[in-house]
Each structure stands twice: as structure tokens, then as C-alpha cells.
C-alpha positions as CSV (number, residue, x, y, z in Angstrom):
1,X,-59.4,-80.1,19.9
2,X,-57.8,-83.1,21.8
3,X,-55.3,-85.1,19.5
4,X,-55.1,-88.8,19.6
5,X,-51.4,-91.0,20.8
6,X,-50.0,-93.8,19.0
7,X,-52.0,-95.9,21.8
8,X,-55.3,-94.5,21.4
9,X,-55.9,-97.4,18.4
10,X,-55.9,-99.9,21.4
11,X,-57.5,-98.0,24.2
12,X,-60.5,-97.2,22.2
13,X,-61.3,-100.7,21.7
14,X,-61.5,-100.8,25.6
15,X,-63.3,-98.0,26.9
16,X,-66.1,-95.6,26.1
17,X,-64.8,-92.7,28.8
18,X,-62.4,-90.3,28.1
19,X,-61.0,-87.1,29.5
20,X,-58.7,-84.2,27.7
21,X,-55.3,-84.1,29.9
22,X,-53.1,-81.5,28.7
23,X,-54.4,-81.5,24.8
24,X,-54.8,-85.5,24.2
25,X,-57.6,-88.1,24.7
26,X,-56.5,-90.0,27.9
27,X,-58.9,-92.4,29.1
28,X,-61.0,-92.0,32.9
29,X,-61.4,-95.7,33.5
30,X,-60.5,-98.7,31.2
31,X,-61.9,-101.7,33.8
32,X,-62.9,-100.1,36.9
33,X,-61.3,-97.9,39.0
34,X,-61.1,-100.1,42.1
35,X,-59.4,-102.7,39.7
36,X,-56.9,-100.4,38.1
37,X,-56.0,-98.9,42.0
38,X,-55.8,-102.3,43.6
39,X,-53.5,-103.7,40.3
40,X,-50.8,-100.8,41.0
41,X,-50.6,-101.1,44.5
42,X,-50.3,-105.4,44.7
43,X,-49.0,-105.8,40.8
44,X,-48.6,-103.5,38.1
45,X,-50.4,-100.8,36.0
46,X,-49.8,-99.8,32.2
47,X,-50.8,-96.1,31.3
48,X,-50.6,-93.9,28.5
49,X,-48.6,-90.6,29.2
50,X,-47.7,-89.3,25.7
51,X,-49.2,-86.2,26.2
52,X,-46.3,-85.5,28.6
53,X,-44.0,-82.9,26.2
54,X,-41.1,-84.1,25.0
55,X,-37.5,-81.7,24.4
56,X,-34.3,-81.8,23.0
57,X,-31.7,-79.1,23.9
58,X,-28.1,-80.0,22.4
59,X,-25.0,-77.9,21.3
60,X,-21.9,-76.9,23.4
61,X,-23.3,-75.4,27.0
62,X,-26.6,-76.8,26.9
63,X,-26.0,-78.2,30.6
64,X,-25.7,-74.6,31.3
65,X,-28.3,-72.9,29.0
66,X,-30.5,-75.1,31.2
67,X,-29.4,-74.3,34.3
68,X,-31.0,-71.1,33.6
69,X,-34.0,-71.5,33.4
70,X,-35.3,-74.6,35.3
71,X,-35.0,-73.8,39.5
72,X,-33.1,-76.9,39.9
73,X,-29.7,-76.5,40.2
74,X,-28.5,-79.4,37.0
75,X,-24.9,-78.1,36.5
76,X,-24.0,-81.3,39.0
77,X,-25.9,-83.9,36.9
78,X,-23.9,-87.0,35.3
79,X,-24.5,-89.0,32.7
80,X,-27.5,-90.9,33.2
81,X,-29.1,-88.8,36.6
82,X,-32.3,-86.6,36.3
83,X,-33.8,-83.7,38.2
84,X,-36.9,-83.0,39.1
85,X,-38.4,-79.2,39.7
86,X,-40.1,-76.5,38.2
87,X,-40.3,-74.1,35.4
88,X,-41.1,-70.6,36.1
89,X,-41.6,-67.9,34.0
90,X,-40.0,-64.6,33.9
91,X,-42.1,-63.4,36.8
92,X,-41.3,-66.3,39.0
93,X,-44.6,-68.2,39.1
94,X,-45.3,-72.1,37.9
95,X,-45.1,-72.7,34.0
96,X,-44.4,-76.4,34.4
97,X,-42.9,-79.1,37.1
98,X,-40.3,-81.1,35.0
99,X,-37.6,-83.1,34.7
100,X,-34.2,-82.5,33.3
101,X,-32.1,-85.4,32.0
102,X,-28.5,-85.4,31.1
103,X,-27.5,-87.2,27.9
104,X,-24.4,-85.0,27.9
105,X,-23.2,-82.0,28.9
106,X,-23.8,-80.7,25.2
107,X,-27.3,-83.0,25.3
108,X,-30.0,-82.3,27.7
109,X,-33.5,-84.4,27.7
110,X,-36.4,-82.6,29.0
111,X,-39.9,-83.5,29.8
112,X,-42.7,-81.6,31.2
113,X,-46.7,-80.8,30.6
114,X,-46.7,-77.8,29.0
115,X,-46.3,-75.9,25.5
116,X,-44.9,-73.3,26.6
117,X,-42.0,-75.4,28.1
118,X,-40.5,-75.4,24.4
119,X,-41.9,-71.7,23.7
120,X,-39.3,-70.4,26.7
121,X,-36.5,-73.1,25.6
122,X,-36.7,-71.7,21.7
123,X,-37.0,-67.3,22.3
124,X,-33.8,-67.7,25.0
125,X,-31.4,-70.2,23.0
126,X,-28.6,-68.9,22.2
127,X,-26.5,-69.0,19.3
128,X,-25.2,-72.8,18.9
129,X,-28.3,-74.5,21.0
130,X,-30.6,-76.0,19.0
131,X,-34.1,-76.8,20.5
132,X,-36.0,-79.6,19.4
133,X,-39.9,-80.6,20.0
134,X,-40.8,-84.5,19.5
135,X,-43.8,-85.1,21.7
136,X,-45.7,-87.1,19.1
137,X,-43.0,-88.6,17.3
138,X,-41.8,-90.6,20.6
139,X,-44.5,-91.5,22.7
140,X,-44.3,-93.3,25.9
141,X,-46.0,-95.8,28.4
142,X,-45.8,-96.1,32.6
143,X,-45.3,-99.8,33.9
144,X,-46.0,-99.0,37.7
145,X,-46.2,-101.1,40.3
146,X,-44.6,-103.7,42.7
147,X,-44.2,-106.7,39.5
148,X,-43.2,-104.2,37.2
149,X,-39.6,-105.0,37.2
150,X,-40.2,-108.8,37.3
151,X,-42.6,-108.2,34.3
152,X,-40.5,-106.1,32.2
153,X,-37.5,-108.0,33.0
154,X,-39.1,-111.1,31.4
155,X,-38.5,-109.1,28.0
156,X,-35.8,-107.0,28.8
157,X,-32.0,-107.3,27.2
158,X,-30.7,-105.4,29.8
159,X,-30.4,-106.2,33.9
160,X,-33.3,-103.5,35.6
161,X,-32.0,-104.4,38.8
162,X,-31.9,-101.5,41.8
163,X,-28.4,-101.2,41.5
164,X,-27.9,-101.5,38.0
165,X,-30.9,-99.0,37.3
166,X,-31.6,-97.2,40.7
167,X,-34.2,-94.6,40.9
168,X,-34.2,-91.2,39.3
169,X,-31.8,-92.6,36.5
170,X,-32.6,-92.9,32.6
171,X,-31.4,-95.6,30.6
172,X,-30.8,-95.2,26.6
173,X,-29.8,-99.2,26.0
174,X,-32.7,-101.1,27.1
175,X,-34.7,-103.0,24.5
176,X,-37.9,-104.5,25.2
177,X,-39.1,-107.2,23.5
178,X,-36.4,-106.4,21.0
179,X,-37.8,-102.6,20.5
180,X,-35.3,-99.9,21.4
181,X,-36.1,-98.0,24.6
182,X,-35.5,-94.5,26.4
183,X,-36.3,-95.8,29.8
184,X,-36.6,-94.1,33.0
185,X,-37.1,-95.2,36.5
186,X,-39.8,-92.5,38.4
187,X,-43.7,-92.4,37.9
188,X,-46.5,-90.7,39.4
189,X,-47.8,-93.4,41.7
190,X,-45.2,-93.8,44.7
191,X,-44.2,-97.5,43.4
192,X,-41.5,-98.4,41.6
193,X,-42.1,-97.8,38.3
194,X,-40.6,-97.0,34.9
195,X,-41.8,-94.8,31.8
196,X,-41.1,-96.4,28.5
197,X,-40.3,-93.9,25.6
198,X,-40.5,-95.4,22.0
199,X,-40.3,-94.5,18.0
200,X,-43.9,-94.0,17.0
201,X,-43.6,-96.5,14.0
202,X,-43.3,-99.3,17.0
203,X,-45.4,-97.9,19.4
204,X,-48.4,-100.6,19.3
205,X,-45.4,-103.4,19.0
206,X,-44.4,-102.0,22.3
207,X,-48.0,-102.2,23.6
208,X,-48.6,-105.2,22.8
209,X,-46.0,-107.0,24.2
210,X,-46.1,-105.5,27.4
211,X,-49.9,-106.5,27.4
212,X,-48.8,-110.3,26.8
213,X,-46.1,-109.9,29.5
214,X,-48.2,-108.2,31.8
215,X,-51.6,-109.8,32.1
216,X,-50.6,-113.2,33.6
217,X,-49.1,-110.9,36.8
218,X,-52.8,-109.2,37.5
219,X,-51.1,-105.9,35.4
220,X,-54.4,-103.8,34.4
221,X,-54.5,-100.4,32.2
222,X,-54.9,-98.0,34.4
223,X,-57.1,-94.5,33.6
224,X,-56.8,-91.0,35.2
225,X,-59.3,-91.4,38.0
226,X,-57.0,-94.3,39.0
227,X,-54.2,-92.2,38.7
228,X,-55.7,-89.1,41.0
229,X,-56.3,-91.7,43.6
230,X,-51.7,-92.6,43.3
231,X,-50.9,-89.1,42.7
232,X,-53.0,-87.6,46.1
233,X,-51.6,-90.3,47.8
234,X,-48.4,-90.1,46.8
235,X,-48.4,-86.3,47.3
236,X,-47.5,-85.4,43.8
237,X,-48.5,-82.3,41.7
238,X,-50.4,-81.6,38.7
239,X,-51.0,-78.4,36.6
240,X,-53.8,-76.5,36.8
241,X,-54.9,-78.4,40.0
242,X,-52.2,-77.4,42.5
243,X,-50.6,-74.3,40.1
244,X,-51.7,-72.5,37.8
245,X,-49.6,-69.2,36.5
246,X,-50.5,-67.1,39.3
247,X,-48.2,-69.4,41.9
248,X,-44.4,-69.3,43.0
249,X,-42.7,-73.0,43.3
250,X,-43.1,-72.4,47.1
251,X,-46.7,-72.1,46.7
252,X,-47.4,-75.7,45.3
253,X,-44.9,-77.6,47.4
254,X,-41.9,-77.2,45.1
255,X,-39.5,-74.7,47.2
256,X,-37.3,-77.4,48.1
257,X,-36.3,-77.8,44.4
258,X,-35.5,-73.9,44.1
259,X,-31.4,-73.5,44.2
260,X,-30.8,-69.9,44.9
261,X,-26.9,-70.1,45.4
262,X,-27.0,-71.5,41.4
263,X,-26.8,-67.8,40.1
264,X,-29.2,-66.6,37.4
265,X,-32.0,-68.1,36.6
266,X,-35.5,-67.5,34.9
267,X,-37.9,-65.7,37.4
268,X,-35.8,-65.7,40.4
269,X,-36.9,-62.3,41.5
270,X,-40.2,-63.3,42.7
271,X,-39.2,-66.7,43.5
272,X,-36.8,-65.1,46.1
273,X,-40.0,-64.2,47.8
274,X,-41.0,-67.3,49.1
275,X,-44.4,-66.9,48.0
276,X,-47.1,-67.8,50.4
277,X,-49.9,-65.2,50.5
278,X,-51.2,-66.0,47.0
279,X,-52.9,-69.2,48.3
280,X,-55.2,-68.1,50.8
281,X,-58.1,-67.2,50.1
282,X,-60.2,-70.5,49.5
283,X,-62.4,-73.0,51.2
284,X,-60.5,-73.5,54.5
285,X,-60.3,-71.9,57.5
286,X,-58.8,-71.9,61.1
287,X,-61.0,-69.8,64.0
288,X,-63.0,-68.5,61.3
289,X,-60.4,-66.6,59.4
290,X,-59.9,-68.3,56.0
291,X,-56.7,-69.4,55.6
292,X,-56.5,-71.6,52.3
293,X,-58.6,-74.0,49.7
294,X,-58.6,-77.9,48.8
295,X,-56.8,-78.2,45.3
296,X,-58.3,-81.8,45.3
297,X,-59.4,-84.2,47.1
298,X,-60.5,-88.1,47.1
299,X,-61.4,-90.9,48.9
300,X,-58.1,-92.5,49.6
301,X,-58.1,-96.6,49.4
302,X,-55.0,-96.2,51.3
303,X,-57.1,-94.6,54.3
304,X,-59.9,-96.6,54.5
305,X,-62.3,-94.3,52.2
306,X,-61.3,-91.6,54.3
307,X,-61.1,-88.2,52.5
308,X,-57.3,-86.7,51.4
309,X,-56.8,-83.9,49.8
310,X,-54.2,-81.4,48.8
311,X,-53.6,-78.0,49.5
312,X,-52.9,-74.4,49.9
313,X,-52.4,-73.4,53.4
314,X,-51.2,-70.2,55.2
315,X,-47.4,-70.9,55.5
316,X,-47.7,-70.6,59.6
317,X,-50.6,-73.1,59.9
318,X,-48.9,-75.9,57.6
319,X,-47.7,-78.0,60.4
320,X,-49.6,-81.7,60.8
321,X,-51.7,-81.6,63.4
322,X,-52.9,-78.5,63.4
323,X,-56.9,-78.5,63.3
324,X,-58.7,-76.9,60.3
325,X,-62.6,-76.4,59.3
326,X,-63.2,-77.5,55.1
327,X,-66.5,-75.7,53.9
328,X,-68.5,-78.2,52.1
329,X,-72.0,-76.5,50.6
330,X,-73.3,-74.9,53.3
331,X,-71.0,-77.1,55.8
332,X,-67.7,-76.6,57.7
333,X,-66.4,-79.7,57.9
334,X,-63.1,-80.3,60.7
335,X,-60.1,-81.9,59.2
336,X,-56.4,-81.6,60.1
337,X,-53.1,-80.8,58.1
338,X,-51.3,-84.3,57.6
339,X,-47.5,-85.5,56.7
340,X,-47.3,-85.3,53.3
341,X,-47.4,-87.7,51.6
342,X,-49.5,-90.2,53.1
343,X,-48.5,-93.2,51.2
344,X,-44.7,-94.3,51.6
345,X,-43.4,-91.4,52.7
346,X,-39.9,-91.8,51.9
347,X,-40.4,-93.2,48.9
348,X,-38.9,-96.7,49.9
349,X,-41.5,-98.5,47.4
350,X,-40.2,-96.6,44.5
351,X,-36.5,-95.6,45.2
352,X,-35.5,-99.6,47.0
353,X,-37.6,-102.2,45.4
């Protein structure tokens, strides 16, 4: 049964259309679509991403109990820095794409989509490590966009500046509109964005204020078709769309976060195999041999309407450019592999803004 957020009070006064993502009520649409898209791209977008898990690891060598278990390589981490990657499981295939932040050596801040992220953290603790679950007790927000700064900033007690909070960074000393924030800089949308972590008891304080802020910059809520639309675009991930447990990191576009000169780590076995055959086997094909199959696709905004979609590809045919038939029905439909991402491909939006 999907559970409610702290924000789902609010959101239900706004919209009739709702989805389960990853075990709570998140909603499809709150305006329209078109809206929400436009808002993120030329302002700024507020979303509800509580259902993201939440988990503390702390005690002496927690950096390094870690280490082994995301493919990451976050014995190099400071204070402050987070790493993106994945979680495999003992077999080397996806459990969760995560991110790792580093309080302190002894005090490690993890976030991914997945129960059994805290399932794998708890059986291979060892003495001293504690291992602590708090998903509903801090729920957080996404302020993306290109005004997201600018808005937050209006209420912030802290500079948000690029060079005082550059990208991929956390901050633990930010309060917005006087309410204490875990704030990082990254988000699912390729804009520069920030996710805004709160207490639960002032989670609809927080809300609301950055509603008041927002609004007179165009910022909209923004619902999960929206968010397809960045994601795709953006060339980002999800679970159960692009991996499921039957697929290796290198499978789903995550090879490049897969540190095998680290030493030991959780799965590395399989991953040490590169993957690749696994995903063929679907809807598209090259000279009439089927090659691979469309995890998703939309109509991009960013392309004119035209279709985008992400992938599972024979390793050899993966190149852009190369010419591919999509069966549609009864219909093969010609398409070509594209540089991925589409939108802002070096991330210039998010990383220099």
C-alpha cells in the first residue's frame, strides 16, 4: 500500500492524479505538464522526492565499510563532497544507483531508492557501525531550475553561490526561512538544482515558504510525467525502467562509476564482466538481427516533439550515428543511436550556474 509524505497534506489539495514511485503517493501532474516542463527549464520547479531512502552509517571506519559495498571508489571523499554510483548485490547486478555523502570519516550519509539499500548496509556492518534508516522522519524537496538559486537565496542564511556551494557538494548549515537544512546541490533534471532535506515536524513550514518565495519567479510543482520528460533528456536513470536485478552497472550506463583498482567490494565478480549480453533481446534491431529494447521513451520538448528514448544496445552498435529499426506494433520504425544526453551534455547548466 503506498504511504503518504509530510507534503502529501498540500499536494492533495492540488491534484486529483497520482502514481506509486518506489512505495509513496507521488503526484503525475499538479498544473499541466507542459507548464511544470516549461517552469524548470526557464524558472524553477518544486518536487516532492521523500520517497528517495534515507541512511545513516557512523562509527570508526564507516568511510571504509562503505567503500565496500557501493562501486564507487569514496575512500577519497572530503568533507562536504558526494559520489554518485551504484549498488550491486552480491552477484554483481543493480540494487540501487545512489549517492554517498561524507559527513566524516566515521559519518557517511547515504541516499538511494531502494529497501534493500539499508537491508545490505545492516547484515554486513560490522562490529562498531551502526546503521540507521530515517526516510520518513526527514523528508525532502527539489528546487530545480535556472531561478532556483536566486529564489532560495531570497530566504537563505547562508551564501548558495557556485563557489561557495559548487555542485555535487552537501551543505549541513543552511537554514531557509529560518528552518534548518541538509542541503545538497544535484537533481534529476540537468539544471542547477538543490534537494532540501528537513525534520518532519517542519516539513509543511518548509513548503510553504518556498511556495511564497517561489511563485512570483514562474516556480510551478512539478509531477513525475514532468520529471520523465528532465530525466530522458538529461540522460539519467531510474529503477525498474533502465535496471532491474538482472543487470550489471555496465548494463544501464553506470560502468564509468565502477572502481576496480579500489579492492573488494560487493559483487565485483560479475561486475568484472562488463556485462553487455543481458540487454539484448528487446524491440530493436540492426539488419534484422535484434540487438536491444527502448527502456523508455517520450516526446522530448527539447527536440521539437521528436521521440527520445533510452536504451539497451549491443555494446558494438552503441556508437551515435549508427542506424537502428524500433518495432512499434506491427511497425519497424528507423531511428539512430544519439550522444547521450541530449540536453546539456556537459552538465554546464547544473555544475556552472
Amino acid at each position: 500500500m503506498s504511504k503518504e509524505t509530510a507534503f502529501y497534506p498540500r499536494l492533495q489539495e492540488l491534484t486529483e492524479g497520482w502514481m506509486d514511485l518506489f512505495g509513496y503517493w507521488a503526484p503525475t501532474e499538479v498544473t499541466n505538464t507542459e507548464e511544470e516542463y516549461r517552469a524548470v527549464r526557464e524558472a524553477a520547479g518544486l518536487m516532492d522526492f521523500t520517497m528517495l531512502r534515507k541512511v545513516d552509517i557512523e562509527g570508526e571506519g564507516a568511510q571504509d565499510f562503505v567503500n565496500t559495498i557501493v562501486t564507487r571508489d569514496v575512500s577519497e571523499l572530503t568533507p562536504g563532497r558526494i559520489a554518485y554510483g551504484a549498488l550491486t548485490d552480491e552477484n554483481g547486478k543493480m540494487v540501487d544507483d545512489c549517492t554517498s555523502m561524507m559527513r566524516s570519516p566515521d559519518r557517511i550519509r547515504f541516499c538511494g531508492a531502494n529497501d534493500r539499500d539499508y537491508e545490505i548496509f545492516t547484515e554486513k556492518a560490522p562490529d562498531g557501525i551502526t546503521v540507521r534508516e530515517f526516510t520518513d522522519a526527514m523528508p525532502h524537496l527539489c528546487l530545480q531550475g535556472p531561478k532556483s538559486r536566486d529564489i532560495l537565496q531570497t530566504i537563505a542564511n547562508q551564501d548558495l553561490s557556485n563557489e561557495d556551494f559548487p555542485y555535487y557538494t552537501f551543505r549541513e548549515d543552511v537554514e531557509i526561512a529560518g528552518i534548518p537544512i541538509f542541503m545538497t546541490r544535484l537533481g534529476y533534471t540537468a539544471e542547477l538544482g538543490y534537494e532540501l532535506w528537513v525534520d518532519r515536524n517542519r516539513a509543511l513550514e518548509l513548503w510553504d515558504a518556498l511556495l511564497e518565495a517561489g511563485e512570483p519567479s514562474g516556480m510551478k510543482l512539478i509531477g513525475m510525467v514532468a520529471l520523465d520528460l528532465f530525466r530522458i533528456e538529461g540522460g539519467f536513470i531510474i529503477g525498474g525502467v533502465e535496471y532491474d536485478p538482472t543487470v550489471s552497472p555496465y548494463e544501464c550506463g553506470l560502468g564509468w562509476s565502477v572502481d576496480l583498482d579500489k579492492g573488494d567490494f560487493q559483487g565485483p565478480s560479475v561486475v568484472l564482466q562488463r556485462g553487455g549480453d543481458e540487454a539484448s533481446g528487446g524491440a530493436i534491431s540492426v539488419d534484422g538481427e535484434e540487438v536491444g529494447l527502448v527502456t523508455q521513451a517520450v516526446e522530448s520538448p527539447y527536440l521539437n516533439g521528436q521521440t527520445l528514448g533510452l536504451a539497451k544496445i549491443r555494446k558494438d552498435l552503441k556508437e551515435p550515428g549508427q542506424r537502428i529499426q524500433v518495432r512499434l506494433g506491427d511497425d519497424e520504425v528507423p531511428g539512430e543511436v544519439v550522444e547521450h544526453p541530449v540536453y546539456d551534455k556537459e552538465r554546464k547548466r547544473a555544475k556552472e550556474s
